[in-house]
N, C-alpha and C positions, 0 to 999 in steps of 0.2 A: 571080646576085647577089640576085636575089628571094627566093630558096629560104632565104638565110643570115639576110635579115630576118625572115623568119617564124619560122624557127626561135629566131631572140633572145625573139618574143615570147611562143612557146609553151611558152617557161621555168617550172617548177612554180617560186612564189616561197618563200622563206624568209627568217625573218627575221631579220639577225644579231643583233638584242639579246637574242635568247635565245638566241644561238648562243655569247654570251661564256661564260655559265654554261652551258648546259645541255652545250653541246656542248668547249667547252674553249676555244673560240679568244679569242684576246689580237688585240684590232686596233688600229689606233691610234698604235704605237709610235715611239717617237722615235730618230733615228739613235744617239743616247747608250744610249737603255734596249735598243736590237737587240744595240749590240756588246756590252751588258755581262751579256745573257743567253745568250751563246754562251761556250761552254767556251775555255779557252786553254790545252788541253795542247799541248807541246812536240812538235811534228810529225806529229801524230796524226791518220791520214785523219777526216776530219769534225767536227776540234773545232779550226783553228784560228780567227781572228776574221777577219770579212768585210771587204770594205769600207765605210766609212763611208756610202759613198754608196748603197751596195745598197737598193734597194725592198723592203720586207719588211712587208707588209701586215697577217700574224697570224703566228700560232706557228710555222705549217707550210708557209711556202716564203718565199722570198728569190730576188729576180731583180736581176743585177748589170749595169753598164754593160757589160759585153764579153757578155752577152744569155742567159746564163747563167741556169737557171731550177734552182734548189736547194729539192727537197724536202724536209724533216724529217721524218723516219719516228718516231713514238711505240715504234714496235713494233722488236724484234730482228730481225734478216737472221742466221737460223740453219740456211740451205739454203733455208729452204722458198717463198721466193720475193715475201717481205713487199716488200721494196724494191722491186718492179718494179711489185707490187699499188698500193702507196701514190703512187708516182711518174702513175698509169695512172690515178687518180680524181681528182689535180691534174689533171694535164695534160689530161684530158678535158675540163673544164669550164674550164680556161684558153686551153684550143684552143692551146696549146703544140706545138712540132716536138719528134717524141719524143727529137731526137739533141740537142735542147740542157738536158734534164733530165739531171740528176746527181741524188743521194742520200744525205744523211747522218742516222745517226742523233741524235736526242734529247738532251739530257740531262738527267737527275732532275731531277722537276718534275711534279708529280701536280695541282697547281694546270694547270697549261695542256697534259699531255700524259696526263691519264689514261685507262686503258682505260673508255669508258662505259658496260661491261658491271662493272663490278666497283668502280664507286661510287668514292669519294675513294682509287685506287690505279693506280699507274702499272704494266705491265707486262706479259708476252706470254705465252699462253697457252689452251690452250680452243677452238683453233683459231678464236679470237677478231677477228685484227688484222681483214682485213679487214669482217668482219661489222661489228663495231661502228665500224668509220672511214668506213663505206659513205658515207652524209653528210656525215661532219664533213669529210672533205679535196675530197671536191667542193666542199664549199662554199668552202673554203677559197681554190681554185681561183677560183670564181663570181668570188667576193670582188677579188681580184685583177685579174682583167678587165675586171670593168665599173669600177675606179681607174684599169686603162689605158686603156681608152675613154674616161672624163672629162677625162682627162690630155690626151689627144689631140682632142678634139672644143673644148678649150679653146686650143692651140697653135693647131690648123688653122681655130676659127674656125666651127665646120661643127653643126650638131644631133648627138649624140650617136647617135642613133636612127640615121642612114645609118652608121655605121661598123662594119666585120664584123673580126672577127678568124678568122684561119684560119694554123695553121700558125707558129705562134711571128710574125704578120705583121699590124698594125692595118693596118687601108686604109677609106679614103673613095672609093670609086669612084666617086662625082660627077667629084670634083677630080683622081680621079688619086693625091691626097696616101696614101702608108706610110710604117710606120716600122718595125724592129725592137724586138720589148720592150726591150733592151737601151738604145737609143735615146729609152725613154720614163722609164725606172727614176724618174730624180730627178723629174720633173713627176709621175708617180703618186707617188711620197709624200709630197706636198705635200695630196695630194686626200682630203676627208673619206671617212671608214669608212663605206660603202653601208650604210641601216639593213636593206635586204633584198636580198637574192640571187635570180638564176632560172636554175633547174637544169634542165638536158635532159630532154626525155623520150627515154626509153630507144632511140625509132627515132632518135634525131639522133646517138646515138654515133659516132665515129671511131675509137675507141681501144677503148675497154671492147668485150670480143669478140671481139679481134682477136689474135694469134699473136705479139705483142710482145717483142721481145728480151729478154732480163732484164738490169738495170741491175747486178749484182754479178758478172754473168760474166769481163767482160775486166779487172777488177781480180784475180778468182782464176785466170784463166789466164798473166795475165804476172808475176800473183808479188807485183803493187804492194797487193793485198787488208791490210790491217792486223788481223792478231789477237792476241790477248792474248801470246803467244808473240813476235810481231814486236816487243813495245815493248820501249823502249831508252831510259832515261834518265841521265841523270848520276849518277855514284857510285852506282847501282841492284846492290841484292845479288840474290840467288836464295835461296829456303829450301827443303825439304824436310819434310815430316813424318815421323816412328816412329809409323806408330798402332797400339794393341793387337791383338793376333791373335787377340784374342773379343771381341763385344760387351758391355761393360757394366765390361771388368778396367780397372786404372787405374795408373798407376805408382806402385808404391812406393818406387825408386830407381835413379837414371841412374851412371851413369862417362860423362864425357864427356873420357877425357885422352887416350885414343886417337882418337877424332873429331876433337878440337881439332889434334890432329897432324898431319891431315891437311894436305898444300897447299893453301891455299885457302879452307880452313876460317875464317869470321872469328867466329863465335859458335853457342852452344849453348843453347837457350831453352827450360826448359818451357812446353808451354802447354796446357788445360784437357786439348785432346782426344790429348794428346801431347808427344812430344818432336821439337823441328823444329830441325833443322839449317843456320845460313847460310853460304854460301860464295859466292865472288866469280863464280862460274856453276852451273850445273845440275850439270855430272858433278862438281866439288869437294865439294858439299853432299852429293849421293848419297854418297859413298865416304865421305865424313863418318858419316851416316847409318850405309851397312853398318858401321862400326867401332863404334858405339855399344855399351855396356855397358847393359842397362837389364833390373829386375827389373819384372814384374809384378804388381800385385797382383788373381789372380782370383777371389777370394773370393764376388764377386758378379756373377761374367763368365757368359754363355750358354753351353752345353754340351750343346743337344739338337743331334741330325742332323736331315735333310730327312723320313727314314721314322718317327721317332719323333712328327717335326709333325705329318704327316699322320696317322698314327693318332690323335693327341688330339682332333683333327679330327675323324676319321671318329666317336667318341664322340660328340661336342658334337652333332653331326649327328644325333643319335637322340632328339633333345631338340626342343623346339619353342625357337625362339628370338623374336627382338625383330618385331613384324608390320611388312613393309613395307607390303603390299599385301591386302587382304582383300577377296573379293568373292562373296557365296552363299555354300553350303557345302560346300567341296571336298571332303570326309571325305565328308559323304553322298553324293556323287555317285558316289564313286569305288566305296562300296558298290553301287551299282545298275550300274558298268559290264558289261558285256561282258567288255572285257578290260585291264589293267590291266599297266602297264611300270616297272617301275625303272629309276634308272640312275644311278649317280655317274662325275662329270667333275673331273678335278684340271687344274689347271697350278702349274707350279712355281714358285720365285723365278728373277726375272730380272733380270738389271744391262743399265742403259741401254744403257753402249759407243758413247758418243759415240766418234767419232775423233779430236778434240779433247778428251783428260785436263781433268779441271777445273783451272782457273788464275785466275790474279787480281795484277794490279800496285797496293800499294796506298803511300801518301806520309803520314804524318802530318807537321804546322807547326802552326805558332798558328794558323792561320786554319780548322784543321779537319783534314779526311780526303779526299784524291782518292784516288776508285778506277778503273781502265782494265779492262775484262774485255768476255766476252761475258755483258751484262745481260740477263736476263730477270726479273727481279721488283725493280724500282725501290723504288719505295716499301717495302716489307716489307725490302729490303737495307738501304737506308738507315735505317731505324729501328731495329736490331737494330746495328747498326754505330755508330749516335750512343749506344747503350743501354751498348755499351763502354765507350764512350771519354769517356761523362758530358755528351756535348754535342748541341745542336740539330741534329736530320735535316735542315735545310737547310745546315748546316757540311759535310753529307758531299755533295761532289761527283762523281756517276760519271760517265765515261765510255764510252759504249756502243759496242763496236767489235764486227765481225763473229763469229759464234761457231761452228765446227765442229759443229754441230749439238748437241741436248741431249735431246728425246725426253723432258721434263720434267727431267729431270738439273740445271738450273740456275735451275729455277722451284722452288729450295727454301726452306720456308716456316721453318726455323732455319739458314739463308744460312752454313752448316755452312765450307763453302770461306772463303770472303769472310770469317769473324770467323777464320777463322785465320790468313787473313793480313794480318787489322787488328792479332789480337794479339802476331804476330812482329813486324811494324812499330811496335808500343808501346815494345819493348823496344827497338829501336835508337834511336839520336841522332836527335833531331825534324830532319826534312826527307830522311831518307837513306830511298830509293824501294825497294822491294821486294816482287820479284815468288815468288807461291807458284807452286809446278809440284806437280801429282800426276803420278806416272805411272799407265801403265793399272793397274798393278797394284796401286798406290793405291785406286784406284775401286775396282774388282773387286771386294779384299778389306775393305775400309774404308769405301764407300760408301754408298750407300741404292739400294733395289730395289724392284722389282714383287712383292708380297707374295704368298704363295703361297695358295692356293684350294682351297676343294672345295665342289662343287654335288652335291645330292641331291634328283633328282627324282621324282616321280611322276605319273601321266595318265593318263587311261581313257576309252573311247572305247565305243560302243555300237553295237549288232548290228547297223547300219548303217553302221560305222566313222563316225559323227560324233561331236568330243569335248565331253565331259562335263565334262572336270577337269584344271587342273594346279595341281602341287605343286612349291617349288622353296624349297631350303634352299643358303642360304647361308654356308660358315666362311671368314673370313679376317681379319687385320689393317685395322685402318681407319687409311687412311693420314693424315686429317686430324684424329683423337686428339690431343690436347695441343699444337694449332698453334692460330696465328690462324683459320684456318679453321672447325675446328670449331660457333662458334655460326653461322655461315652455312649451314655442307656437314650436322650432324647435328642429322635433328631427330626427337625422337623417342625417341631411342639410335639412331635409323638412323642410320647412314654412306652418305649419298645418292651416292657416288659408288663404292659396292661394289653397290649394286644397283641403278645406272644400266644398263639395256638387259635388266633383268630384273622389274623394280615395274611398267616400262611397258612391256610386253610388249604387240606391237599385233596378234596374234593372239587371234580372238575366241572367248572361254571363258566360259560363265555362270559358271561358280564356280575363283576363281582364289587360293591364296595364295601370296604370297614372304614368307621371313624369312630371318633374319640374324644371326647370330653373330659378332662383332667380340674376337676374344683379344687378350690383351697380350702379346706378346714382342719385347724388348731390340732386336730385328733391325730397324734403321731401315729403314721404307717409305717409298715415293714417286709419284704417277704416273711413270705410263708410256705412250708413245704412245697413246692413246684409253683411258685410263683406268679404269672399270668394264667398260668393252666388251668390255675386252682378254679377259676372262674370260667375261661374260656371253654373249655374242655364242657365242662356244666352245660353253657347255653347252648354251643355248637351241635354236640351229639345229642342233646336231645331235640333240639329240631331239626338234624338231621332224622331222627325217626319220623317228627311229625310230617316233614315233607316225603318222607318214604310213604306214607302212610293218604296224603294228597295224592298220590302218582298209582296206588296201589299194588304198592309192592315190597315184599318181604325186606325187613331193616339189613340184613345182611344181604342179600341177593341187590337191595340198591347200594348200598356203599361199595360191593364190589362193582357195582358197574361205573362208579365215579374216582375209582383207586388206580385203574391201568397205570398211571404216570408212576405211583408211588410203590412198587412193591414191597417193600418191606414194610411200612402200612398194610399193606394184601396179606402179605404173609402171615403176620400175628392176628389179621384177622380170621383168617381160614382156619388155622391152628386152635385159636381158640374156641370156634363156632364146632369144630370136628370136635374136639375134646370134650365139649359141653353137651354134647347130642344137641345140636340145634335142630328144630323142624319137630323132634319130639313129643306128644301132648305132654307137658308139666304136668298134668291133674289139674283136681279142683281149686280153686283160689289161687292159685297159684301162677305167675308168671316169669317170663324169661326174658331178661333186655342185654342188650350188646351196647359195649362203644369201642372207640380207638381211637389212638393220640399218641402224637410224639412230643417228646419235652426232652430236653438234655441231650439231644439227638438218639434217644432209644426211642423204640415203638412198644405198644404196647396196648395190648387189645383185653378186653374182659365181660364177661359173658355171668351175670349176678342172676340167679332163681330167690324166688323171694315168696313166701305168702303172706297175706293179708286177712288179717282174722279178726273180728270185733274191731275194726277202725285200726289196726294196728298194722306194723309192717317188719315183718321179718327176715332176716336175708339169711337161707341160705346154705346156700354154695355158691363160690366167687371158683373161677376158672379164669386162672392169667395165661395171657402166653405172651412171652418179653422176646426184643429181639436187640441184645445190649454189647452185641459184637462178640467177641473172643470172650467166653465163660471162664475171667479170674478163677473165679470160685464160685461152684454153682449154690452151695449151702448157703455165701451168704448173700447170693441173687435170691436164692429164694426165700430168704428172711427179709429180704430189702423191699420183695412184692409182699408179700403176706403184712406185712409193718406198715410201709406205706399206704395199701390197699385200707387197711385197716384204720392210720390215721385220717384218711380221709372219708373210712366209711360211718366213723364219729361226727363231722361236717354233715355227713348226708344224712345222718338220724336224729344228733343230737344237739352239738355244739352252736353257741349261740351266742355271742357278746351285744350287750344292745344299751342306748344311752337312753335315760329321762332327767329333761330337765339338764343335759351336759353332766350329766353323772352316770357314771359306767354303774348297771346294777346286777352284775355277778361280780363274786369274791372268789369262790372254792370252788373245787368240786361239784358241791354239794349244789351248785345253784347253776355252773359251767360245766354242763355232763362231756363226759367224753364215752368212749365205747368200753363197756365192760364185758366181762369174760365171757359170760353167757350169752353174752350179744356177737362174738364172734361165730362168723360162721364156719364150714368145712370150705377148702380153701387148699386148689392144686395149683399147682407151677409148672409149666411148659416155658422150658428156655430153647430159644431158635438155635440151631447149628451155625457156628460162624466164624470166617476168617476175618474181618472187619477187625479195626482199633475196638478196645473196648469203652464205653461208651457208659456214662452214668447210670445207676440202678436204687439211689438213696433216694428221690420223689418221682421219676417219672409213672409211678404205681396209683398215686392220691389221688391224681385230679381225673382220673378214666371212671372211679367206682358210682361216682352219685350219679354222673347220666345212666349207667348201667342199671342201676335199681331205680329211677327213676323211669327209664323205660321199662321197666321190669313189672314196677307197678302200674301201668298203663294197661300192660298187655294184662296182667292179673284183673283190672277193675278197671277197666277204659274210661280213669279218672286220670288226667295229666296235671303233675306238681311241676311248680315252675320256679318256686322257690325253695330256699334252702334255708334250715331245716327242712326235709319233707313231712308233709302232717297232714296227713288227709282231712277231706273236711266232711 
């Protein structure tokens, strides 16, 4: 009983008056202004209206008379384990039973749910959620508690200061007196907004660190999970797109009389990016679709393939481009080396392959626009949406429902899906609901991608194999060109997020340059799972082996000797290299590669065994060791490595988008592999011991695995792949 007072009082305080601005939260609120800021879609997991009576202290949670403790998640549940995150920094600091926390998401509202990494905008991203909610929802929590403790210490009569909470449970252990939060709901919201909060120190956790269930699993196992596909409303059509079969062509004229014929079929709409077909379900519209009549006009359509990119490419590359990074002078140095290495590294275009098709249900009426989808970019959707339809972004109400995952796919900055299906909904009679479906082969061909790359480096190293010099030229697409983004992401002409994991290269070099060449072509880009990394990570660590290997010295034993400045880089190096048996003989065919990379400000290091057998290449055992600050939850860090490791170790085997002729020629599956079951390998997780913020853990795992097995295969068959897919030759 002693121990729980002490720990009340060794609370770090905070204060909420700055917690209303700085940090987002809304306190205060009245039973009328709670139910009127809750969504009221028609049966929709997490948007209908509470009870009146429900205590709802700020933005981010609500606890009802039957004892019910409702998080509100800012952020999307798009797999990667946000809702259990957000659920786990309430409940911590509310000392809640984690079996009476439930989770719904948000709705649009940048005012009280903004990401506070990204200023006046709401949305998920960056491997952001919890990073930046680290505070605000403990507090949130704090907040919470100590209105139920006042609540209670005024009921019972008793000092505030004797009352412990543990386990969703007030008690006065003088008296004997508990209650259920449930039990106290209406007397704490009677009770004024605490003007400071006190936050655990990190040894008082119960929850944060601990192997937690996740709160989205038993809704996706029995089926009750609500996604864009599950909504169902009255008189709700379905529509389709025709999008053009090259970038840039546009129609010049439709027949729509055999479409219209279809069964089902109720209307035929142009719209900017197309022709979309409605019909009273999904397969009516499609076969609608297949029948359409529709001329082209490509006049100004795209018409290069993949090989023709890369050669303008490999041009552009012979030129000096925009400086990201200058430091001494690499040129002289590289004259005084020793010895001197080249090397160009490609990877190609890539499509996300959500498994969830992009979709979107949207309602025009007088009162505005409802949208129901998997949300990831609130704010930026919403204003692009009111920018149609001539009306105020607060007119447009979304609805945030679960999302089959997105891999950035739905964090798009011209909300590409979503205005096309505000503008098929213009077109029907105001209030009649309709939902867009892509299919995959929609995406595939039609979509936006991981822009294709090529790196051209150089390095020199001296009679001692210590290096001297690197060089590192960047060509590709800047995916934040003519978005919102732009004056934030380039500065310079640099495109910060193309030479993210290559300007700040933390291997130490007296004389270093990166630059960068940013082409324009028609082919919409987009992040992709860790974003610059995806590519940097690629070219950097594996010639960091090759110049390990110029110097003559073990790939780990040289990286540590260029890590000093960076340890926590060091650290998940060593961790991993110890966990792995490095130094070990692998056997026959077999070989062992290392890399390491920071991205989202985690580190993370990994260590891939791989054989090679009849021209083939097989990975495996991957050995991560992550160092992602304070271990939320270490089950779903290590679902976060093992997932991401794995989407990117489909990049490093399989996946492959490629144009002929300006036509994208994968559709499926079937022709766009990704990694299958049998192809994953065994696969351990070492998480670093930490008091650090915690720190992203949804992509900093993808972009470390393909230099891994790329060196891996080297050391196997002292053949070095320099592009991506790897494919021996």
């Amino acid at each position: 009983m002693k121990t729980n007072r002490i720990v009340n009082l060794s609370r770090r305080r905070f204060l909420v008056a700055g917690m209303t601005t700085g940090a987002g939260l809304t306190l205060g609120l009245l039973p009328a202004a709670r139910a009127a800021m809750r969504a009221s879609g028609p049966g929709i997991a997490g948007s209908g209206p509470a009870e009146a009576a429900d205590f709802q202290p700020n933005a981010f949670l609500r606890i009802g008379r039957d004892n019910t403790v409702t998080v509100v998640s800012k952020h999307l549940e798009m797999g990667q384990g946000t809702y259990t995150g957000m659920a786990t920094l309430v409940a911590e600091e509310l000392d809640a039973d984690w079996e009476q926390i439930r989770v719904e998401g948000a709705p649009a509202d940048a005012k009280r749910y903004r990401n506070l990494y990204w200023g006046e905008a709401q949305g998920t991203g960056g491997s952001t959620a919890i990073a930046n909610s680290w505070e605000q929802m403990r507090q949130a929590g704090a907040a919470a508690r100590q209105m139920l403790i006042e609540a209670a210490a005024q009921q019972w009569q008793v000092d505030a200061a004797d009352i412990e909470v543990e386990a969703g449970v007030v008690r006065h252990p003088d008296s004997g007196r508990s209650a259920r939060f449930g039990e106290l709901a209406d007397a704490a919201a009677g009770q004024a907004v605490p003007q400071e909060v006190l936050l655990k120190d990190p040894a008082e956790f119960r929850l944060i660190g601990r192997r937690l269930s996740r709160k989205d699993s038993p809704e996706k196992i029995d089926g009750s999970a609500v996604f864009t596909l599950d909504v169902q409303l009255p008189d709700m059509l379905v529509a389709v797109v025709a999008h053009p079969p090259r970038f840039g062509a546009r129609v010049r004229t439709f027949d729509a009389t055999a479409a219209s014929a279809v069964p089902g079929v109720k209307q035929v709409v142009q719209i900017p990016s197309g022709v979309a077909v409605v019909g009273r379900d999904f397969w009516s519209a499609k076969r609608g679709r297949d029948a359409l009549q529709i001329e082209w006009d490509e006049s100004n359509a795209f018409a290069l393939g993949s090989a023709e990119i890369l050669e303008r490419y490999r041009a552009l590359a012979t030129e000096p481009g925009v400086v990201a990074r200058s430091e001494g002078d690499s040129a002289a140095a590289l004259k005084q080396a020793a010895k001197v290495i080249e090397a160009e590294y490609s990877v190609p275009f890539l499509a996300h392959a959500a498994m969830e098709p992009m979709d979107c249900v949207a309602r025009i009426d007088a009162d505005g626009c409802e949208i129901w989808n998997g949300e990831q970019m609130q704010t930026g959707d919403q204003q692009a949406i009111a920018g149609v339809l001539g009306i105020e972004a607060e007119k447009v109400r979304i609805h945030m429902l679960y999302a089959g995952g997105s891999f950035g796919r739905r964090a798009n900055p011209n909300a590409d899906y979503l205005l096309e299906a505000v503008h098929i909904a213009k077109a029907l009679q105001p209030g009649i609901p309709l939902k867009l479906v892509w299919s995959r082969e929609d995406d595939m061909r039609a979509g936006y991608y991981r822009p294709l790359y090529l790196h051209r480096l150089r390095a020199g190293v001296d009679s001692e194999g210590r290096p001297l010099s690197w060089e590192q030229r960047i060509v590709g697409q800047s995916i934040v060109a003519d978005t919102a983004f732009e004056p934030m992401l380039v500065t310079d002409g640099v495109d910060q997020t193309s030479v993210e994991g290559a300007a700040n290269l933390p291997y130490t070099f007296a004389n270093v340059r990166v630059d960068l060449h940013s082409p324009k072509l028609p082919v919409p880009v987009l992040w992709w799972r860790s974003v610059g990394s995806t590519h940097t990570a690629f070219a950097v660590e594996c010639f960091i082996d090759e110049l390990a290997e110029a110097a003559g010295k073990d790939p780990v034993a040289f990286r540590r000797s260029l890590l000093a400045k960076h340890p926590r880089h060091l650290g998940v190096l060593n961790l991993a290299a110890e966990k792995a048996g490095w130094g070990e003989p692998p056997g026959r065919n077999r070989g062992r590669g290392v890399a390491v990379h920071e991205s989202f400000n985690s580190y993370v290091a990994q260590v891939a065994e791989v054989t090679v057998r009849r021209g083939a290449i097989y990975v495996d055992r991957v050995v991560i060791a992550v160092d992602c600050g304070i271990p939320v939850n270490p089950d779903v860090i290590e679902a976060q490595m093992q997932g991401g490791m794995g989407f990117g170790l489909a990049a490093a085997l399989a996946s492959e988008l490629t144009f002929k002729d300006g036509r994208v020629e994968q559709s499926n599956f079937h022709d766009y592999l990704t990694l299958r079951i049998d192809q994953m390998p065994e696969v351990e997780v070492h998480i670093v011991p930490s008091t650090q913020p915690p720190t992203g853990v949804g992509e900093p795992a993808t972009p470390v695995i393909a230099p891994a097995v790329a060196n891996a295969v080297y050391a196997a068959t002292g053949q070095r792949l320099r592009r991506l897919p790897l494919r021996l030759g």
